[in-house]
N, C-alpha and C positions, 0 to 999 in steps of 0.2 A: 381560795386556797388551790395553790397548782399540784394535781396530784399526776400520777401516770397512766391514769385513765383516760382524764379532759385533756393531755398531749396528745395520745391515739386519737381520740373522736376527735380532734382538732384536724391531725393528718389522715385522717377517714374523709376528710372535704376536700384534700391535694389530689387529683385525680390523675392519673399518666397523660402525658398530652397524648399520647399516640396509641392509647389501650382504653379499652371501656371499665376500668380498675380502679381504684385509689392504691394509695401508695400501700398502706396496711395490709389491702387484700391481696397482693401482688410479694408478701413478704418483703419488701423492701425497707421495712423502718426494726432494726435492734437495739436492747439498752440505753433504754432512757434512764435518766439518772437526772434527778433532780437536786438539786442544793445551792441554799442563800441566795434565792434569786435569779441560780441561772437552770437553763436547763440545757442537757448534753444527749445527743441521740446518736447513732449511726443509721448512716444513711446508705444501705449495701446496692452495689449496682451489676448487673448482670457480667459487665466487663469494666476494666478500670476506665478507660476511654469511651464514651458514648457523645452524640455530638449534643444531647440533651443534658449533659452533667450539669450543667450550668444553671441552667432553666430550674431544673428541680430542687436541685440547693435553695434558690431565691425561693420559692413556692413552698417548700417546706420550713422555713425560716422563718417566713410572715404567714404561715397558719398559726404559728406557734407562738409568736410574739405578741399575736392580735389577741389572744390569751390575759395579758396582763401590760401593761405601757412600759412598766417600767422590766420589765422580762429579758434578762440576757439567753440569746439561742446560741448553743454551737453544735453544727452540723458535722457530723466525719462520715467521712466517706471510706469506703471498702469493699472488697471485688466478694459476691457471693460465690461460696464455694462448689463444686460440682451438682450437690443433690440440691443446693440450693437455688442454682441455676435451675434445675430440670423441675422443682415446684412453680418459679417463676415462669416459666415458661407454658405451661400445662394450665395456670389459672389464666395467663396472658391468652390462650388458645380455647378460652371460655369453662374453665373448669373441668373437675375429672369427668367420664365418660360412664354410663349406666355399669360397664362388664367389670371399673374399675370397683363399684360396692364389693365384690364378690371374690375378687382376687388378693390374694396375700404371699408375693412373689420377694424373698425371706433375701436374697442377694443375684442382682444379674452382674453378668461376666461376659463382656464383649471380645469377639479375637477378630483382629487384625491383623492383615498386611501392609507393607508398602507399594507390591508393586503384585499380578497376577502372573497365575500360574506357581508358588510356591506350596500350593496344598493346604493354603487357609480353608475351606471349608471343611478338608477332611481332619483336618486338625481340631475345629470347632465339633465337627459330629462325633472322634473319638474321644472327645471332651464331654461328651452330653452321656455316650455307651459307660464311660470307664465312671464317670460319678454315680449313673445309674446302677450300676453293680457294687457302687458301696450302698446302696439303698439309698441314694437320694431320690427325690422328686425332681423332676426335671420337666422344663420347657425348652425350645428354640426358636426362635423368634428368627427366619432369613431376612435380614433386613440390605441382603444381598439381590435388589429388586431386577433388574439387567441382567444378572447373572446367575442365576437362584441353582443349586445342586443340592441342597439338603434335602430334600422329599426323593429323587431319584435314591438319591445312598439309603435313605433306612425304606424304600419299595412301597412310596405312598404315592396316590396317583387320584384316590378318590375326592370330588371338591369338601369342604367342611361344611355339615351344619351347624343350622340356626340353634340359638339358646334362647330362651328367656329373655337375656339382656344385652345378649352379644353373640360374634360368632365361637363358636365350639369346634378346640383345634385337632387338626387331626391325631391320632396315635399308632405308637409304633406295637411291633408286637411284645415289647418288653416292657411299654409302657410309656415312653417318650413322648410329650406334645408338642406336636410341631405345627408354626403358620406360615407359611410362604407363599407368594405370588403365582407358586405354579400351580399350587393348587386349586388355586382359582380360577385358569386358564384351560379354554374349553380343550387344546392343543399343548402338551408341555413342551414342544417345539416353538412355538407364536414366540415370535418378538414382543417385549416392552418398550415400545420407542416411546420412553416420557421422556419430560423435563425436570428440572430440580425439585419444583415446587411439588408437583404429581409424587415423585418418589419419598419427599420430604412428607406430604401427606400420608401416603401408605404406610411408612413408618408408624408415624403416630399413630395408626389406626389400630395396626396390629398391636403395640403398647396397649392402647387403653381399651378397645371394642373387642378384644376377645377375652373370653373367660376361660385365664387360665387357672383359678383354682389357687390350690394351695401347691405352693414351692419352694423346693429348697433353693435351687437354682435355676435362672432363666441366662440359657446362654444366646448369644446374641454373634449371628454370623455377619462381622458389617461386608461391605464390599472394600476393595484395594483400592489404596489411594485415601489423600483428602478433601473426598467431593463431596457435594450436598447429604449425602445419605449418613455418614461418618459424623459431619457436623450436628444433622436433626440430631443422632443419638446420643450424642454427648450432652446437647443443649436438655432435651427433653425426657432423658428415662437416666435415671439415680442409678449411675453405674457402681458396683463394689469394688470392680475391678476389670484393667484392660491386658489382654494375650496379646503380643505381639508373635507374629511367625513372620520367617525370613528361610533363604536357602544359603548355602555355601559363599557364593562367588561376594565379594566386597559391593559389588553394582548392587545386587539385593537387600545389601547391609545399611547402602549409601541411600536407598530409598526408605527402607522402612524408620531409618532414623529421621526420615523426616514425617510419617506419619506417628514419631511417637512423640516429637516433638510440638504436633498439633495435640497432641492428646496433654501433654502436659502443660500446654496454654490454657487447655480449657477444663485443669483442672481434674483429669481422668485419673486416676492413681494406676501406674501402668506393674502389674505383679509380676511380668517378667518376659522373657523372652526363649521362643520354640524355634531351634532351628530343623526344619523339613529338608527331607532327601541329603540328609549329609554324609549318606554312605548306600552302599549296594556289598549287599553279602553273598560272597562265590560258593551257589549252591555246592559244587563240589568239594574244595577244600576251606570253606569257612573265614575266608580274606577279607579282611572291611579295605571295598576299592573305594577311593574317593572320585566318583567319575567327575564332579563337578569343582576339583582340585582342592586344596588344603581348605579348611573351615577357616573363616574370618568372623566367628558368631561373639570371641569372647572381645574381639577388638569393638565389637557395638554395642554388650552391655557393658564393657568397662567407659565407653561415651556415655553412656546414657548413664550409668549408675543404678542399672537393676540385673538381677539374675539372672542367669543361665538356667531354664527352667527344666530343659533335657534336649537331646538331639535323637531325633529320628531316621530311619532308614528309609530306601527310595523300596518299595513293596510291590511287588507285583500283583501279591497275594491282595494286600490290600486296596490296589487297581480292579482287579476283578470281581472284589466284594462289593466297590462300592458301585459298578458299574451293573451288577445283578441287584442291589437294592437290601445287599444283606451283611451290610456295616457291624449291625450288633453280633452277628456271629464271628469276626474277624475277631481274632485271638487277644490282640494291641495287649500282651504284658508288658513292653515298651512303655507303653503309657503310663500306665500305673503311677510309676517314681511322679509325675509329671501333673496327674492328678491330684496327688498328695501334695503336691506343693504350692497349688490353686489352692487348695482347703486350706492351708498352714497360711498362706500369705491374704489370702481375702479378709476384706475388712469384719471384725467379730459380732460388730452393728450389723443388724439386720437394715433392708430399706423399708423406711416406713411409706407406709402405702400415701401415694401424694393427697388422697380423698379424707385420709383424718389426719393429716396437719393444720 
């Protein structure tokens, strides 16, 4: 009798040609459904195009036929979706990591840019203050490796210890955990001259080898553009949700729509978009100048089809905080509206930790 067990342990013997896995351990085989003789699976693949599609269809087909002779198989195929990627990926990368037993990180929130120099990181760090004062738990995760400024803004400078099972990230004084490459760096001057793969590891690393505890939120500072670092994150850590920040001028508009358009390739659910420095306010009579000329923010989310999540002021004030190390003291009621609507729009699933899937 063909039941839906002896289909699993049949494709428990299909092994990845190019992974040390089978198809099963790797998530890749859902809904089996058996009836009158035939049997029906999905076959989910990390992207709809791979040059192996083929290969695995055939190998998954005749595990499953060799089952019974007279056995009809049909195979479907289907793109797994974001968190589903970031499982596959993590077991393809040899499984969770000891820090990951101990961590229970409830929804990460990555922000982006398109292009540098817009105030993506200070945007991401008044995103970690502003949820922190509604009493969240919070981590950050700089996975901004070439370019790292979060440890400078909240005035952390000491390298992290050792844990138990991983490293222990640093914190702020309000409470914020944070890991970044500089703090690692004997010099928070030193250059990072890697390569993809180098920076593509450090990611990971900070994902799974440090122990970040229990969280509500793990925000995730990527770097600008869509280069290796951007790609690991999406592939490898179950995003809830993507921040897009831009500035005034259309050129800025014109780039970040195409990092939001990687991000909706691979499946990132993008919660909306921050436009940075869209004004300067005349200390003495209170003028919103637009030095960087008329706002072009709503012509790129009405492209893209997500929200205006709030527009921020160009700050001197908050130049200076973040340049002393003392971000959480900066006022950001601006933010506010802007945090609330991260909370309102992030997915209400939690991420399940990729180690008890």
């Amino acid at each position: 009798m063909i039941t839906s067990e002896r289909v699993l342990s049949a494709l428990r013997q299909v092994m990845h040609p190019e992974m040390k896995h089978n198809l099963v351990e790797l998530g890749m085989i859902k809904d089996v459904v058996i009836k009158e003789g035939r049997v029906t699976f999905a076959l989910m693949l990390p992207y709809k195009e791979i040059p192996i599609k083929d290969n695995l269809v055939q190998s998954a087909r005749q595990a499953v036929a060799a089952l019974d002779p007279g056995l009809e198989v049909e195979v479907r195929l289907a793109e797994m979706s974001q968190q589903e990627r970031a499982v596959f990926m993590t077991a393809a990368g040899g499984g969770p990591k000891p820090a990951q037993s101990v961590n229970r990180v409830d929804r990460v929130v990555a922000v982006l840019s398109g292009k540098g120099g817009v105030g993506k990181s200070s945007v991401a760090a008044l995103l970690a203050v502003a949820l922190r004062r509604r009493g969240k738990r919070i981590g950050v995760l700089d996975a901004d490796i070439t370019g790292p400024s979060i440890p400078r803004m909240f005035g952390l400078h000491q390298p992290p210890e050792m844990g138990s099972v991983g490293i222990l990230p640093a914190k702020t004084g309000t409470g914020i955990e944070v890991m970044s490459i500089n703090l690692l760096l004997s010099n928070e001057d030193e250059a990072v001259i890697w390569r993809g793969p180098l920076i593509s590891s450090a990611i990971k690393q900070f994902w799974g080898e440090v122990m970040w505890g229990d969280l509500d939120y793990l925000i995730v500072d990527l770097p600008p553009g869509t280069s290796d670092a951007s790609l690991t994150v999406m592939q490898s850590i179950p995003l809830s949700g993507l921040v897009l920040v831009t500035s005034p001028q259309d050129l800025a508009g014109m780039v970040v729509r195409k990092a939001a358009r990687m991000a909706q390739h691979m499946g990132a659910p993008i919660l909306g978009v921050v436009e940075n420095m869209s004004y300067i306010t005349c200390p003495k009579c209170g003028e919103k100048i637009e030095v960087f000329g008329p706002s072009q923010v709503l012509h790129t989310t009405a492209q893209l089809g997500v929200p205006l999540l709030g527009r921020l002021p160009l700050d001197p004030e908050l130049a200076r905080r973040c340049d002393a190390g003392e971000i959480e003291e900066y006022g950001a009621e601006l933010f506010e509206p802007i945090a609330e609507k991260v909370e309102e729009r992030v997915s209400a699933s939690k991420t399940v930790p990729i180690f008890q899937r």
